[in-house]
C-alpha positions in Angstrom: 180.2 196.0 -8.0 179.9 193.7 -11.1 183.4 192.7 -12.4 181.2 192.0 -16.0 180.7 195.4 -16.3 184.2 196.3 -15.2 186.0 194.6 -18.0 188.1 196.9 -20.4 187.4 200.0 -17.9 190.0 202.1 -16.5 189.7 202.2 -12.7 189.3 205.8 -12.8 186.1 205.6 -15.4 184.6 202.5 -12.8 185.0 204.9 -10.0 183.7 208.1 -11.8 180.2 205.8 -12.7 179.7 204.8 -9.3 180.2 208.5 -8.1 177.8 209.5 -10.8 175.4 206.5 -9.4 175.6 207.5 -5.8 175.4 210.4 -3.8 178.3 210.9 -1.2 175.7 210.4 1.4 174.8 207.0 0.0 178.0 206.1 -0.7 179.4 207.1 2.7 176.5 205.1 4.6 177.1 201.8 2.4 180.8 202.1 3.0 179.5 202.5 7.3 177.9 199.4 6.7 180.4 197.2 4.9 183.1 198.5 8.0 180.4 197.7 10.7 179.9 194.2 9.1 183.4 193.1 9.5 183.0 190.7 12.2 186.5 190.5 14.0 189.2 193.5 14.9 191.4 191.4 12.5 189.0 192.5 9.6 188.2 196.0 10.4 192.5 196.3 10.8 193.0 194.6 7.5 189.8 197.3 6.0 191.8 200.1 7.8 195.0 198.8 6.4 193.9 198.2 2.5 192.4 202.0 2.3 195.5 203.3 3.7 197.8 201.4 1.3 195.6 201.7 -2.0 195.3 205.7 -0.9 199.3 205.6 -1.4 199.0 203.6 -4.6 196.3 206.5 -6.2 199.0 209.2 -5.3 200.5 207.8 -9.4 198.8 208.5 -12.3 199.2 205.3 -13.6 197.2 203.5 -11.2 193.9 205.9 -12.4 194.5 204.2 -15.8 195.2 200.4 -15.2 192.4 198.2 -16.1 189.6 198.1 -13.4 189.6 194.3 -13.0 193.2 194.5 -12.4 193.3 197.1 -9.5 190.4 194.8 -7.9 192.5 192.0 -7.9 195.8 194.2 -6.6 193.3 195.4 -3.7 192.6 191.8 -2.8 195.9 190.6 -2.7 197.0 194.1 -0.3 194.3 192.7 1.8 195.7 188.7 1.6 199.0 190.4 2.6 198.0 192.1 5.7 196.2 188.6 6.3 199.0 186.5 6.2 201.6 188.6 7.9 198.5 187.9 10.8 198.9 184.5 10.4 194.7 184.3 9.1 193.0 182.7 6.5 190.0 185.3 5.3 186.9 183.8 3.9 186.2 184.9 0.3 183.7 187.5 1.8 185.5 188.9 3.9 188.4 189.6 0.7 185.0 191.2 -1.1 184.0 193.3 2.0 187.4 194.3 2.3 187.6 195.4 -1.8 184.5 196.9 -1.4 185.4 199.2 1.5 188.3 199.9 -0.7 186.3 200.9 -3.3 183.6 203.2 -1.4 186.3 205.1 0.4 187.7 206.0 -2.9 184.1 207.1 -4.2 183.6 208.8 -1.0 186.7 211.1 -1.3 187.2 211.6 -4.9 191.2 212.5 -5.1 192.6 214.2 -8.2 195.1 213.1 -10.5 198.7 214.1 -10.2 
């Protein structure tokens, strides 16, 4: 996931290259691997947690169209949320595993526009 790349792009166009990248297999296994890397319950909670409330935030049309860079950064603040309301300080990685397991369940499970 290269935030270069990213710039100027809806979030829905990022999402519809990586799909057109990846098979669902593929995509299905890497996001396996990101969620099996978390190293504490705390993580895989705060994974769990960041799908769920980013799979609310796609039900609007409007978040298909914001700027890609700028739902990154909203998914990694969701996750710094669930984080501090836990009373932990996640490493930078763990904010990037988190964003990227965001990311992959999205490309996994393709949801239409309302």
């Amino acid at each position: 996931m290269l935030i270069d790349t990213s710039k100027h792009r809806t979030f829905k166009a990022f999402i519809e290259y990586y799909v057109k990248q990846y098979s669902a297999g593929q995509i299905a296994n890497q996001l396996c691997d990101v969620m099996d890397g978390l190293s504490t319950p705390t993580h895989a909670g705060a994974a769990q947690w960041t799908i769920d409330a980013v799979r609310n935030m796609a039900e609007d049309r409007a978040f298909w169209k914001q700027d890609c860079v700028q739902v990154l950064s909203d998914i990694r603040s969701a996750a710094l949320s669930y984080f501090e309301r836990q009373r932990v300080d996640p490493s930078d990685d763990v904010l990037f595993d988190i964003v990227q397991a965001v990311v992959l369940d999205i490309a996994v499970k393709p949801r239409d526009e309302k």
